[in-house]
PDB file with one MODEL, atoms N, CA, C and O in Angstrom:
MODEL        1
ATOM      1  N   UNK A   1       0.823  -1.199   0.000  1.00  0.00           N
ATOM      2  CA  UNK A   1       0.000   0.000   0.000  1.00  0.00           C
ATOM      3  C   UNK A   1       0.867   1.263   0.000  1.00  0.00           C
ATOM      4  O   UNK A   1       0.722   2.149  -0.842  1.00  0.00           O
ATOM      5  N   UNK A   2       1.947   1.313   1.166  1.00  0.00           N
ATOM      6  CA  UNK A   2       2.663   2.668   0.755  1.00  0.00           C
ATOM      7  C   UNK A   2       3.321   2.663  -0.186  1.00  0.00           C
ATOM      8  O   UNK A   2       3.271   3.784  -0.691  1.00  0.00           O
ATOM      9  N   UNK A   3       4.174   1.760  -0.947  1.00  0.00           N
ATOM     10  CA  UNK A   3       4.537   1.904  -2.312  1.00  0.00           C
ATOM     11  C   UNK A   3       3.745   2.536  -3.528  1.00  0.00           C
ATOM     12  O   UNK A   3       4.213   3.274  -4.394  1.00  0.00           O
ATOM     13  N   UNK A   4       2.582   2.134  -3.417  1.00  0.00           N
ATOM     14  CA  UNK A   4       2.127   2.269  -4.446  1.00  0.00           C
ATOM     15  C   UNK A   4       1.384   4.190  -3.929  1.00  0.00           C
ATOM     16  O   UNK A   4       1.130   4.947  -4.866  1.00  0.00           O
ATOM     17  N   UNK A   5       1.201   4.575  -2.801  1.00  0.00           N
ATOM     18  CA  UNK A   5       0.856   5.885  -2.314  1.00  0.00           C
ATOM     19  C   UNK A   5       2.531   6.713  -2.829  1.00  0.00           C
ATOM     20  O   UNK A   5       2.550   7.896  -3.166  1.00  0.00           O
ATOM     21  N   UNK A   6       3.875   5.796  -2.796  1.00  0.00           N
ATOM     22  CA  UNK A   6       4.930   6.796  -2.924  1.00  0.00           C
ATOM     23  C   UNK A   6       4.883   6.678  -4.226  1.00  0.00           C
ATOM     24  O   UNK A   6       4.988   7.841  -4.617  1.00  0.00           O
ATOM     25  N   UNK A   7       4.767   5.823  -5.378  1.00  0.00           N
ATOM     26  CA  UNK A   7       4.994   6.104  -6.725  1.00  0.00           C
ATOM     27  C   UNK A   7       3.377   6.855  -7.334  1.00  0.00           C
ATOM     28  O   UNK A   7       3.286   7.264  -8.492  1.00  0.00           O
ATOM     29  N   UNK A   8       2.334   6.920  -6.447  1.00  0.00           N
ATOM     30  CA  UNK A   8       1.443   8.041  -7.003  1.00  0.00           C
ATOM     31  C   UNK A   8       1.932   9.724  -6.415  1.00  0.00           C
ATOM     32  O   UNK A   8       1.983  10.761  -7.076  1.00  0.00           O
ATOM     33  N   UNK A   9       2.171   9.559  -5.298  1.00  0.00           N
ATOM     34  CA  UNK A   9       3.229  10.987  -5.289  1.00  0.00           C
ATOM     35  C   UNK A   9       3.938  11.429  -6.366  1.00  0.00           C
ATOM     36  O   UNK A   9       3.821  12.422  -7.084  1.00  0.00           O
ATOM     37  N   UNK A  10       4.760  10.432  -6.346  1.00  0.00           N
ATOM     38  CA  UNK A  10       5.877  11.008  -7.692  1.00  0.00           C
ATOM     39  C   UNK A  10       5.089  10.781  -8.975  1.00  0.00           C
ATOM     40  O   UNK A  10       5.593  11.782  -9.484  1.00  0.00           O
ATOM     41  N   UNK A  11       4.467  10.431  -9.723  1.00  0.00           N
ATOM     42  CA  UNK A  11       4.294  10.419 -10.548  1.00  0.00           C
ATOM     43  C   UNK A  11       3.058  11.550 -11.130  1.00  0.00           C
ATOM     44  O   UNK A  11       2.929  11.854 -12.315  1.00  0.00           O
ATOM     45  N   UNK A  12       2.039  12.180  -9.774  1.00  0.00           N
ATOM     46  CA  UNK A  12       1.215  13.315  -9.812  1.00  0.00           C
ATOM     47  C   UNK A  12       2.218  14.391  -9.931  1.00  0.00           C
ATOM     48  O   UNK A  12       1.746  15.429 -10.395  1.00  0.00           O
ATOM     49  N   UNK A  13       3.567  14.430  -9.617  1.00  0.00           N
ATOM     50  CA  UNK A  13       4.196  15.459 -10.128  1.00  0.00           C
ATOM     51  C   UNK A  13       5.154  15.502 -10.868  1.00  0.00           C
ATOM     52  O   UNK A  13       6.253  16.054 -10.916  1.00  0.00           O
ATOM     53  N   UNK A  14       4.388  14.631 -11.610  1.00  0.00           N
ATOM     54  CA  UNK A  14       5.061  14.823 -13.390  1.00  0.00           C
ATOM     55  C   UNK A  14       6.536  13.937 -13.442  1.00  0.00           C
ATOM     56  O   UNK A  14       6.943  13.991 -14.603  1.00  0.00           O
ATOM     57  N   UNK A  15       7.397  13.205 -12.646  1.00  0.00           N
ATOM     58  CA  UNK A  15       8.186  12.408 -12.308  1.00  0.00           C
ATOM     59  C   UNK A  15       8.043  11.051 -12.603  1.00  0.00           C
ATOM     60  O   UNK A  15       7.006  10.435 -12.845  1.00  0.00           O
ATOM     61  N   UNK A  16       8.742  10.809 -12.575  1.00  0.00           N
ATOM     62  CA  UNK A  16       9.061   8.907 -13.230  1.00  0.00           C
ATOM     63  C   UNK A  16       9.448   8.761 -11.921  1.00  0.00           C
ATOM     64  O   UNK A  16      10.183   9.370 -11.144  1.00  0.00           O
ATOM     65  N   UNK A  17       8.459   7.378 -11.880  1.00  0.00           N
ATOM     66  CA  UNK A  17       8.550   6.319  -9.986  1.00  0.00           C
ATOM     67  C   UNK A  17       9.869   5.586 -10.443  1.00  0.00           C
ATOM     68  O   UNK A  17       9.798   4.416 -10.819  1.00  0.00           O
ATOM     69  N   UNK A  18      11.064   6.256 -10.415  1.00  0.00           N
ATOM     70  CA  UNK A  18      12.504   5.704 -10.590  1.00  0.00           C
ATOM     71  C   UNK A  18      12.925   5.171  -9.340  1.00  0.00           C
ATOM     72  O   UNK A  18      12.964   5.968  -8.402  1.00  0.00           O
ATOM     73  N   UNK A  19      13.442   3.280  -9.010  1.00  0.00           N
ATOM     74  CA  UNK A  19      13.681   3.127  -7.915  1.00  0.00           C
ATOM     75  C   UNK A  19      13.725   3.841  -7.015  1.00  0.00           C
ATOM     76  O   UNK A  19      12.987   3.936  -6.034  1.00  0.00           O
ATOM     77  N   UNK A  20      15.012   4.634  -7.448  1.00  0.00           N
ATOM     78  CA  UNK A  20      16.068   5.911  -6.264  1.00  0.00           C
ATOM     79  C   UNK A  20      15.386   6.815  -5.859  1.00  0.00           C
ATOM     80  O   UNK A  20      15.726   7.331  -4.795  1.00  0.00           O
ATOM     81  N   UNK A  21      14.227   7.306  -6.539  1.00  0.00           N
ATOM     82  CA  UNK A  21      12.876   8.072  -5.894  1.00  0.00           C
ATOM     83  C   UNK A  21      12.251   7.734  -4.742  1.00  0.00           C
ATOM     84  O   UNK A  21      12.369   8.159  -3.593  1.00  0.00           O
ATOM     85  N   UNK A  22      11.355   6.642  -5.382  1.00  0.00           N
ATOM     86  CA  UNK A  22      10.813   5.561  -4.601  1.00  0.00           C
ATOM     87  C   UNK A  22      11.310   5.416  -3.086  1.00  0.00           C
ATOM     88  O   UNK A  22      10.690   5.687  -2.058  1.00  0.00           O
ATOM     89  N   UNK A  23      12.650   4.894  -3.248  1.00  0.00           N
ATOM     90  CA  UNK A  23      13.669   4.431  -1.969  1.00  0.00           C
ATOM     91  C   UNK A  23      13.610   5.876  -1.040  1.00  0.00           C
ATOM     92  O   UNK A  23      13.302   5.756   0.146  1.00  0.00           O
ATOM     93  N   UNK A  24      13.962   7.493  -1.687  1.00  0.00           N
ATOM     94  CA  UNK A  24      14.335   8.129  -1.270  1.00  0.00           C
ATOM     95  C   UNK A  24      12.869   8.966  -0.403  1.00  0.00           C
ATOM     96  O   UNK A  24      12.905   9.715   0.573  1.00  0.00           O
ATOM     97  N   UNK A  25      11.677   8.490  -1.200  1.00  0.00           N
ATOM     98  CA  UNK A  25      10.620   9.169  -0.605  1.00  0.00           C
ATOM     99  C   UNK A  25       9.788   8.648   0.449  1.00  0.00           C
ATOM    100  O   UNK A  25       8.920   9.211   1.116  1.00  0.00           O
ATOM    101  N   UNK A  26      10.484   6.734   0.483  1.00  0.00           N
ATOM    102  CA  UNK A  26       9.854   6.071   1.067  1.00  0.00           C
ATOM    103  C   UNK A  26      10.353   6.135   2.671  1.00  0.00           C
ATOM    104  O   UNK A  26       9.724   5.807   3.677  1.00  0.00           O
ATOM    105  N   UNK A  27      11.785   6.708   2.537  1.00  0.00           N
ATOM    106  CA  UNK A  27      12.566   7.149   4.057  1.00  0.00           C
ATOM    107  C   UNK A  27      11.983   8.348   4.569  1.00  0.00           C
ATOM    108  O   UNK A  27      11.933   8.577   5.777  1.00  0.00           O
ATOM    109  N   UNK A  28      11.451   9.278   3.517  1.00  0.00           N
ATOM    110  CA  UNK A  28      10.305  10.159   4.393  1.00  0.00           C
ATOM    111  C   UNK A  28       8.885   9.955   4.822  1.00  0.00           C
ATOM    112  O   UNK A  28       8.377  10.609   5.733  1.00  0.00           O
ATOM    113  N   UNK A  29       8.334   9.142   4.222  1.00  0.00           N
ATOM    114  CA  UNK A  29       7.164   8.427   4.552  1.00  0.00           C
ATOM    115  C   UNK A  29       7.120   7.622   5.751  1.00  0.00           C
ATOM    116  O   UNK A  29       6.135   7.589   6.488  1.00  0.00           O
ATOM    117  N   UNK A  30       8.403   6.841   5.989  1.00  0.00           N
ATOM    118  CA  UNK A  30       8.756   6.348   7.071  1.00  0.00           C
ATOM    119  C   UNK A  30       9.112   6.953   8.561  1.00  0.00           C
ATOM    120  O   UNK A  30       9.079   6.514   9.710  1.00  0.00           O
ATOM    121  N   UNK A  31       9.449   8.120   7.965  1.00  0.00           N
ATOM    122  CA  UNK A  31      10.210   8.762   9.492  1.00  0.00           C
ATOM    123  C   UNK A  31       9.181  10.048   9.905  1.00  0.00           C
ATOM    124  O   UNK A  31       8.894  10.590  10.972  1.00  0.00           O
ATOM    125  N   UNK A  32       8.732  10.270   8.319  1.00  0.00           N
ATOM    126  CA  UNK A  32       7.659  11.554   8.932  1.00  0.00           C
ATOM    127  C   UNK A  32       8.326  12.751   9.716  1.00  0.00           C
ATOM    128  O   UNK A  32       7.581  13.640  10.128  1.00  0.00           O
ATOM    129  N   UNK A  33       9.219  12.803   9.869  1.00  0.00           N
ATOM    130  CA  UNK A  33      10.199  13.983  10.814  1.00  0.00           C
ATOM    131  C   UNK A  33      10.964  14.398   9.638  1.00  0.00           C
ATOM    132  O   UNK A  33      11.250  13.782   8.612  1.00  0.00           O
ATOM    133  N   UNK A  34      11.322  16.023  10.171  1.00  0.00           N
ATOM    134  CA  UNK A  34      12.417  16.435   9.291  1.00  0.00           C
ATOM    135  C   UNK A  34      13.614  15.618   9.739  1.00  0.00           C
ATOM    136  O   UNK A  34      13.833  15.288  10.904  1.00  0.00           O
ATOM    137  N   UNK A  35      14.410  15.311   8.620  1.00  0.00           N
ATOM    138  CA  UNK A  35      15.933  14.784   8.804  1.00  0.00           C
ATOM    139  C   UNK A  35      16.769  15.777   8.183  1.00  0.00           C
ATOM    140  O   UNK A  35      16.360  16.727   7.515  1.00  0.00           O
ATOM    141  N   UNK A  36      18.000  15.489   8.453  1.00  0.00           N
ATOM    142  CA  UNK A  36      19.752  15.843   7.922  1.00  0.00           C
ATOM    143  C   UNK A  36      19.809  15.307   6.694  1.00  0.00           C
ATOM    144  O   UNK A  36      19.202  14.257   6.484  1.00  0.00           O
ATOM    145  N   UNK A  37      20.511  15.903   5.725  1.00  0.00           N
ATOM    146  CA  UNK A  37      21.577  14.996   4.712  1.00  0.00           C
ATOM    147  C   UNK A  37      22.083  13.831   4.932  1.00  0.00           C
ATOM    148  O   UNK A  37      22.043  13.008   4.018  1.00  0.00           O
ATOM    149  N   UNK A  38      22.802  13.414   6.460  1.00  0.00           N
ATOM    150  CA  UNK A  38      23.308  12.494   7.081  1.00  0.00           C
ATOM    151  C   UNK A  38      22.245  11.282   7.441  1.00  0.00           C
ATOM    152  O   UNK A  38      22.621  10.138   7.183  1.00  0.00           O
ATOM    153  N   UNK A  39      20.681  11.507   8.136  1.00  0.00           N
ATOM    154  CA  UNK A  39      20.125  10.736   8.536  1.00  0.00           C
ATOM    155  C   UNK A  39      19.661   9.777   7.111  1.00  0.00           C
ATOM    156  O   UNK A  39      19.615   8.556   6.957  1.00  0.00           O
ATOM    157  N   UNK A  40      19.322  11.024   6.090  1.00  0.00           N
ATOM    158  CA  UNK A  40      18.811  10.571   4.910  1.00  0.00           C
ATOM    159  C   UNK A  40      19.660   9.369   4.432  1.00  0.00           C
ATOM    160  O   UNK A  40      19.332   8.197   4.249  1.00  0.00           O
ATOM    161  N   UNK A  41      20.982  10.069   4.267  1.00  0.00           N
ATOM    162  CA  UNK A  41      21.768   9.441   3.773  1.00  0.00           C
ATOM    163  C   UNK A  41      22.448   7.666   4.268  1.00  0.00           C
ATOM    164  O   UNK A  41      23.058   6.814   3.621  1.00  0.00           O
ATOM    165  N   UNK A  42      22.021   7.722   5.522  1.00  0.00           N
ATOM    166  CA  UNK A  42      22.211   6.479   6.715  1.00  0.00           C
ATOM    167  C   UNK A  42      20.638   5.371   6.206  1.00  0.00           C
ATOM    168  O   UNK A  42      20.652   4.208   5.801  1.00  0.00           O
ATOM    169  N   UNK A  43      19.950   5.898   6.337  1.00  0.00           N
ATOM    170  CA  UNK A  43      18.432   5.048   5.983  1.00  0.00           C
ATOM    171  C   UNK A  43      19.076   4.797   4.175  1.00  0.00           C
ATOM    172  O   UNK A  43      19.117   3.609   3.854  1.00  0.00           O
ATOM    173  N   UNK A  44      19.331   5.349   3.576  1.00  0.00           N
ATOM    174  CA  UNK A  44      19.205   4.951   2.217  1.00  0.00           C
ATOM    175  C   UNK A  44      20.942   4.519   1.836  1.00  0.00           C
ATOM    176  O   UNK A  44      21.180   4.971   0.716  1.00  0.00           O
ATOM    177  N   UNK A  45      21.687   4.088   2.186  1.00  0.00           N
ATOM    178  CA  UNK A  45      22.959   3.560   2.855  1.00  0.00           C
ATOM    179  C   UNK A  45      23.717   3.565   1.364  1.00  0.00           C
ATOM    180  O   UNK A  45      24.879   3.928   1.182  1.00  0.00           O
ATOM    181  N   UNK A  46      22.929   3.150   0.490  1.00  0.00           N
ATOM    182  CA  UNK A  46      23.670   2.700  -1.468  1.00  0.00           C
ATOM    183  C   UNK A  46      23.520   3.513  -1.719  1.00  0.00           C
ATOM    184  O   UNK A  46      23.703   3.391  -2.930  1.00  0.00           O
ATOM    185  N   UNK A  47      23.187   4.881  -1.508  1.00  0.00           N
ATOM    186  CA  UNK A  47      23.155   5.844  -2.795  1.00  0.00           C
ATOM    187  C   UNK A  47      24.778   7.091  -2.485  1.00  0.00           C
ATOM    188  O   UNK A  47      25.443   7.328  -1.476  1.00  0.00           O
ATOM    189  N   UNK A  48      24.850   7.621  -3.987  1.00  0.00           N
ATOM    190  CA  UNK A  48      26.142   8.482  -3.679  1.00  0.00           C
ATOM    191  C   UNK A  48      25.395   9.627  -3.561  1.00  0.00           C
ATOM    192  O   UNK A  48      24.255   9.815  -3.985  1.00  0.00           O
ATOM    193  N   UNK A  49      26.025  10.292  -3.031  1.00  0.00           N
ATOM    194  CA  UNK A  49      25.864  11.911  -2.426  1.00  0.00           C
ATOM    195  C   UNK A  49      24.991  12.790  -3.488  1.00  0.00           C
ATOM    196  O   UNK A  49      23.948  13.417  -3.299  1.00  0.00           O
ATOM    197  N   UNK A  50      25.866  12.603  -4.808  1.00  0.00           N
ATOM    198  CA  UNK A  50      25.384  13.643  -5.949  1.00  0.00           C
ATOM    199  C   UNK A  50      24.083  13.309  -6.323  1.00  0.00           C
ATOM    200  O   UNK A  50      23.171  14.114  -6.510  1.00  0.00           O
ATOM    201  N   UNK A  51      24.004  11.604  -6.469  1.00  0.00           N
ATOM    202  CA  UNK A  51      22.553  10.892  -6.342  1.00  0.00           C
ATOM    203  C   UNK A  51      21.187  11.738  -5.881  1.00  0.00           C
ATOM    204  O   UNK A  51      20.227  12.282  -6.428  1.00  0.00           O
ATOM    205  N   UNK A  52      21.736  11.491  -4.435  1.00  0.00           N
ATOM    206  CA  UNK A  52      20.990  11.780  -3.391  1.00  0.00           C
ATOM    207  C   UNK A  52      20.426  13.623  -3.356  1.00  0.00           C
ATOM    208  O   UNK A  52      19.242  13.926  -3.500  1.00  0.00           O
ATOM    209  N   UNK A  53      21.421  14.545  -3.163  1.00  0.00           N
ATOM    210  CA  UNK A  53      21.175  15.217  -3.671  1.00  0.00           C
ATOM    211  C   UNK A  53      20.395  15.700  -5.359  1.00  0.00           C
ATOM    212  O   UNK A  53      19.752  16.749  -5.306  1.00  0.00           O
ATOM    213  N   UNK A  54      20.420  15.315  -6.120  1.00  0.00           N
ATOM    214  CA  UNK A  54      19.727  15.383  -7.487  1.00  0.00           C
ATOM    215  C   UNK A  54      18.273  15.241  -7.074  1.00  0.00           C
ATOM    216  O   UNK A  54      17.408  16.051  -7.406  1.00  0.00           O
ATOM    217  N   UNK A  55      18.096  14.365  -6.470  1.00  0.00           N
ATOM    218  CA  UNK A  55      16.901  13.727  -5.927  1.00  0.00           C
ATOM    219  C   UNK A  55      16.306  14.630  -4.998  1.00  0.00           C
ATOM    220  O   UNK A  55      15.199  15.127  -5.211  1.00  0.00           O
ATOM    221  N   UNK A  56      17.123  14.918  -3.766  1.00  0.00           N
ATOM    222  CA  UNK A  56      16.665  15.781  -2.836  1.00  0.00           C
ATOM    223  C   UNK A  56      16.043  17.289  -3.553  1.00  0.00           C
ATOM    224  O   UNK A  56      15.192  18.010  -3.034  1.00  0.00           O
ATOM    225  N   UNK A  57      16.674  17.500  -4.771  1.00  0.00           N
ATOM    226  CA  UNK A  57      16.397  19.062  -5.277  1.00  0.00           C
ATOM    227  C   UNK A  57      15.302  18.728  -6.076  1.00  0.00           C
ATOM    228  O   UNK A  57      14.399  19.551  -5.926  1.00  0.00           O
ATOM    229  N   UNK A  58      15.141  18.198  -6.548  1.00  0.00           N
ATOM    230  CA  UNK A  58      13.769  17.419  -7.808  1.00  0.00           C
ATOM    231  C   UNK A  58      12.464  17.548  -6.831  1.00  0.00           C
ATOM    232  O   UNK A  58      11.453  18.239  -6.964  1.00  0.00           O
ATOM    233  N   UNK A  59      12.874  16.574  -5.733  1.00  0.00           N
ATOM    234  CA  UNK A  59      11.762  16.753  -4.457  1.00  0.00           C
ATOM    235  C   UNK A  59      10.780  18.237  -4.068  1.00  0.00           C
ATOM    236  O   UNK A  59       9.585  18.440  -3.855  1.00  0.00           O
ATOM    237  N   UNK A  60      12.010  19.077  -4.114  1.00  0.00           N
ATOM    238  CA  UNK A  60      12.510  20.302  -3.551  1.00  0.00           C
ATOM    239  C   UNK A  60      11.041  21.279  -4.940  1.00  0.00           C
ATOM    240  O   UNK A  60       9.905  21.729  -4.789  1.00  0.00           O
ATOM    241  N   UNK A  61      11.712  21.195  -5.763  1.00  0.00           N
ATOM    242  CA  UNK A  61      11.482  21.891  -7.182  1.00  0.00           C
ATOM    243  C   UNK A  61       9.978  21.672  -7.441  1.00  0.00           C
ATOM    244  O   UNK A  61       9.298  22.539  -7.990  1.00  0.00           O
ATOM    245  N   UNK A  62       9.350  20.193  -6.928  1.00  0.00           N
ATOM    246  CA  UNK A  62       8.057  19.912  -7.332  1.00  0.00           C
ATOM    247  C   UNK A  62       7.235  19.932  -5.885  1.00  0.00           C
ATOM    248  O   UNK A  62       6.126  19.438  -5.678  1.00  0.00           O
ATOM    249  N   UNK A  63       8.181  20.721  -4.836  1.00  0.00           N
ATOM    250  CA  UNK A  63       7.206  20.704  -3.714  1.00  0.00           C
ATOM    251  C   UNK A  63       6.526  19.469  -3.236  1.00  0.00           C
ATOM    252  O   UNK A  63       5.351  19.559  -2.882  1.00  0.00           O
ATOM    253  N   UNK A  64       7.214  18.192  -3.186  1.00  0.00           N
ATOM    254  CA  UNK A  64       7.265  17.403  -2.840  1.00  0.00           C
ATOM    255  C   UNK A  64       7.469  17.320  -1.143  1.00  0.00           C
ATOM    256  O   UNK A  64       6.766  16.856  -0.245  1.00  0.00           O
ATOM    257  N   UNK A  65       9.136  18.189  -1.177  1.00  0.00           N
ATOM    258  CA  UNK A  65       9.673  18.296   0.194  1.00  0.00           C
ATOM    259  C   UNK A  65      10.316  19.696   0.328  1.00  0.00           C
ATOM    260  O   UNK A  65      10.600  20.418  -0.629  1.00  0.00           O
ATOM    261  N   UNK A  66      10.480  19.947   1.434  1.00  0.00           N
ATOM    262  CA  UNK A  66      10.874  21.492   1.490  1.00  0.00           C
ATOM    263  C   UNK A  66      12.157  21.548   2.617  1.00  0.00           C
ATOM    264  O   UNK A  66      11.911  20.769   3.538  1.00  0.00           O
ATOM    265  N   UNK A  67      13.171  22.101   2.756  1.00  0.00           N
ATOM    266  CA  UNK A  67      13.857  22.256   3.605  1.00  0.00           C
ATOM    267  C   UNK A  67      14.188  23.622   4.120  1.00  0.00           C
ATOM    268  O   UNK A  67      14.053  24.607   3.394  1.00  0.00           O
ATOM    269  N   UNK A  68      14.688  23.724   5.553  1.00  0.00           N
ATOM    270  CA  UNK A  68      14.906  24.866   5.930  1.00  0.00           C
ATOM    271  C   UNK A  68      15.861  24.170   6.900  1.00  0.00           C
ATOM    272  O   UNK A  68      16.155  22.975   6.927  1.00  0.00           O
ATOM    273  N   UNK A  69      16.439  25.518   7.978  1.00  0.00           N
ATOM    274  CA  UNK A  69      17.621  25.495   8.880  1.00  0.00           C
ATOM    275  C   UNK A  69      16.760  25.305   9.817  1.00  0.00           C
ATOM    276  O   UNK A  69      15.540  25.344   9.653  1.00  0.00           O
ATOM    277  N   UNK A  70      17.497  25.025  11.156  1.00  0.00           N
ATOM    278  CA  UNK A  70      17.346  24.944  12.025  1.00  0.00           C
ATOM    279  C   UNK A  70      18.776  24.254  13.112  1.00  0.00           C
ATOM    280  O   UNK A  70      19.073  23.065  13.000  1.00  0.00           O
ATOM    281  N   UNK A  71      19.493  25.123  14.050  1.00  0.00           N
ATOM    282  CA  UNK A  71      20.808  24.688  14.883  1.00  0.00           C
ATOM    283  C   UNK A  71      21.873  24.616  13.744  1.00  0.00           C
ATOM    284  O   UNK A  71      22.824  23.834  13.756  1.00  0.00           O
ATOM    285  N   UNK A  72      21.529  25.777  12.476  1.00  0.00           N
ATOM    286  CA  UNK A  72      22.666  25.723  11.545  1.00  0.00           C
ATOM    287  C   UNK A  72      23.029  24.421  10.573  1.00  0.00           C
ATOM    288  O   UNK A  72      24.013  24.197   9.869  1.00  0.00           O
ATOM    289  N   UNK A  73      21.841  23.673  10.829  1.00  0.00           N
ATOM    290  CA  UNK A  73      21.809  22.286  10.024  1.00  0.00           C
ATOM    291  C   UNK A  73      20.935  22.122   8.946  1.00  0.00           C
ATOM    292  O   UNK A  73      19.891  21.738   9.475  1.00  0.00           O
ATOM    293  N   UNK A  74      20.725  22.203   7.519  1.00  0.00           N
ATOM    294  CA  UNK A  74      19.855  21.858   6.954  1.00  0.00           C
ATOM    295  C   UNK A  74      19.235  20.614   6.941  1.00  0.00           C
ATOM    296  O   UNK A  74      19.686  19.484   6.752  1.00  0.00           O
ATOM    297  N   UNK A  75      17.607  21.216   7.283  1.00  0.00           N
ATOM    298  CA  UNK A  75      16.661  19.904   7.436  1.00  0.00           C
ATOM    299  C   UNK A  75      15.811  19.485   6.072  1.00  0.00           C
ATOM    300  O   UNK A  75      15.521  20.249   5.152  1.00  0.00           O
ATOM    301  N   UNK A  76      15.570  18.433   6.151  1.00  0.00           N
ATOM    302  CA  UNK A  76      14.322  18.140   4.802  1.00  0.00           C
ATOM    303  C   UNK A  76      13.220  17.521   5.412  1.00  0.00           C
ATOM    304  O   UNK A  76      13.303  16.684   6.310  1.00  0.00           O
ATOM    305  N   UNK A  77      12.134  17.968   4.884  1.00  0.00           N
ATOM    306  CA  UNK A  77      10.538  17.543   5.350  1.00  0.00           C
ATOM    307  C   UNK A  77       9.702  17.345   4.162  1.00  0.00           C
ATOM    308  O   UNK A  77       9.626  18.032   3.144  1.00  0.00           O
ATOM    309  N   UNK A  78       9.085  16.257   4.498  1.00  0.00           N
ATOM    310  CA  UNK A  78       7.788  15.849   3.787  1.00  0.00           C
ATOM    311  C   UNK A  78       7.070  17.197   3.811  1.00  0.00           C
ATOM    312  O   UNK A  78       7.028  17.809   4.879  1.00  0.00           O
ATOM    313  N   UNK A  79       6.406  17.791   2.530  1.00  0.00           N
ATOM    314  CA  UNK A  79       5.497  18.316   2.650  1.00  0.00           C
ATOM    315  C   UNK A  79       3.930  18.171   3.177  1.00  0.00           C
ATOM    316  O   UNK A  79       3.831  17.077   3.733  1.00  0.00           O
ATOM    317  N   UNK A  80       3.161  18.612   3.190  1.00  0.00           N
ATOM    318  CA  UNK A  80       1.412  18.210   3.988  1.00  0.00           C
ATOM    319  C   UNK A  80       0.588  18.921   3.038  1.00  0.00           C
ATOM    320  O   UNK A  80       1.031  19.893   2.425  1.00  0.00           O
ATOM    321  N   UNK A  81      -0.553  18.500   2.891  1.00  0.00           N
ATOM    322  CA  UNK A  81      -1.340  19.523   2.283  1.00  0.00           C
ATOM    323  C   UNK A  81      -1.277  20.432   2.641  1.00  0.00           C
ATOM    324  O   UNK A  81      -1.261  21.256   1.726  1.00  0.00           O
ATOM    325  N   UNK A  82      -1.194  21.070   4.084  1.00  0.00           N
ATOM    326  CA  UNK A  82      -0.934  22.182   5.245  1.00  0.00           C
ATOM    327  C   UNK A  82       0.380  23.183   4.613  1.00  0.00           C
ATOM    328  O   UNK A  82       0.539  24.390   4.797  1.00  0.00           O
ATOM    329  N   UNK A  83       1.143  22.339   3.904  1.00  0.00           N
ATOM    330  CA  UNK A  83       2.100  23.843   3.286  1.00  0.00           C
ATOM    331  C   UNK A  83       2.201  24.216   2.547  1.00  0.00           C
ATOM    332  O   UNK A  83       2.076  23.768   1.408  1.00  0.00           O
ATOM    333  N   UNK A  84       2.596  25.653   3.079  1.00  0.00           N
ATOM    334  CA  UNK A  84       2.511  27.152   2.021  1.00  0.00           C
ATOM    335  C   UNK A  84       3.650  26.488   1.044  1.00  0.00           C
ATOM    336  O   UNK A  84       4.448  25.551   1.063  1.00  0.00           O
ATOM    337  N   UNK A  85       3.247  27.521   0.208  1.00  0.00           N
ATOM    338  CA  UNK A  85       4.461  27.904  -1.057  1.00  0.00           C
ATOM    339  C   UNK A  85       5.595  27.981  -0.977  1.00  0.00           C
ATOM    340  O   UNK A  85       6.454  27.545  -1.744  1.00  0.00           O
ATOM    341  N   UNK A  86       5.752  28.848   0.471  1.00  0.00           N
ATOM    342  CA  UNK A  86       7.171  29.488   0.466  1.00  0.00           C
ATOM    343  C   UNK A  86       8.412  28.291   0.748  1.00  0.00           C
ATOM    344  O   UNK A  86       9.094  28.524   1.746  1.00  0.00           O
ATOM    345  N   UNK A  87       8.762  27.053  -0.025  1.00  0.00           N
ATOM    346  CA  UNK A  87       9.655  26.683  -0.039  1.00  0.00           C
ATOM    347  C   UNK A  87      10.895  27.376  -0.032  1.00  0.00           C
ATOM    348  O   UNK A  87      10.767  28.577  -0.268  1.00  0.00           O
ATOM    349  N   UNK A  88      12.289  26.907   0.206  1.00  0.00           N
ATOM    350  CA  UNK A  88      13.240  27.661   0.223  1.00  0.00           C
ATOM    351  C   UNK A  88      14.113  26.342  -0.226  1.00  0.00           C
ATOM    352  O   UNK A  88      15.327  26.437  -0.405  1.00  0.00           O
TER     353      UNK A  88
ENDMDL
END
């Protein structure tokens, strides 16, 4: 059931349900909390950095997920129906 809820995510925004998507949206579905680069990167253990990032900004771009600071650390969060526009 959540698979198929994470590849209708990605694919309502115009995205191809590409494994590395999939994998990468399914660690936010899972944790539901904002994470680090690092936590992300620990749950999804095979992917390389540039990967991961590409992915993280695609997320980012289709308002998928949104990140902001917080203790000087950039966080990433699942979006909600509940959020505004103002991604950053």
């Amino acid at each position: 059931m959540l698979r198929l809820q994470i590849k209708s995510i990605i694919k309502k925004s115009g995205l191809a349900a590409t494994k590395v998507r999939v994998k990468v949206l399914a660690a936010f579905m899972k944790t539901m909390k904002p994470m680090t680069l690092q936590t992300i990167n620990k749950l999804i253990n095979d992917l390389d950095r540039v990967t991961l990032f590409r992915v993280l900004s695609i997320f980012e771009e289709k308002k998928i997920i949104h990140s902001f600071i917080i203790d000087e650390h950039k966080r990433y969060a699942l979006c909600s129906y509940e959020c505004n526009d103002q991604h950053n």
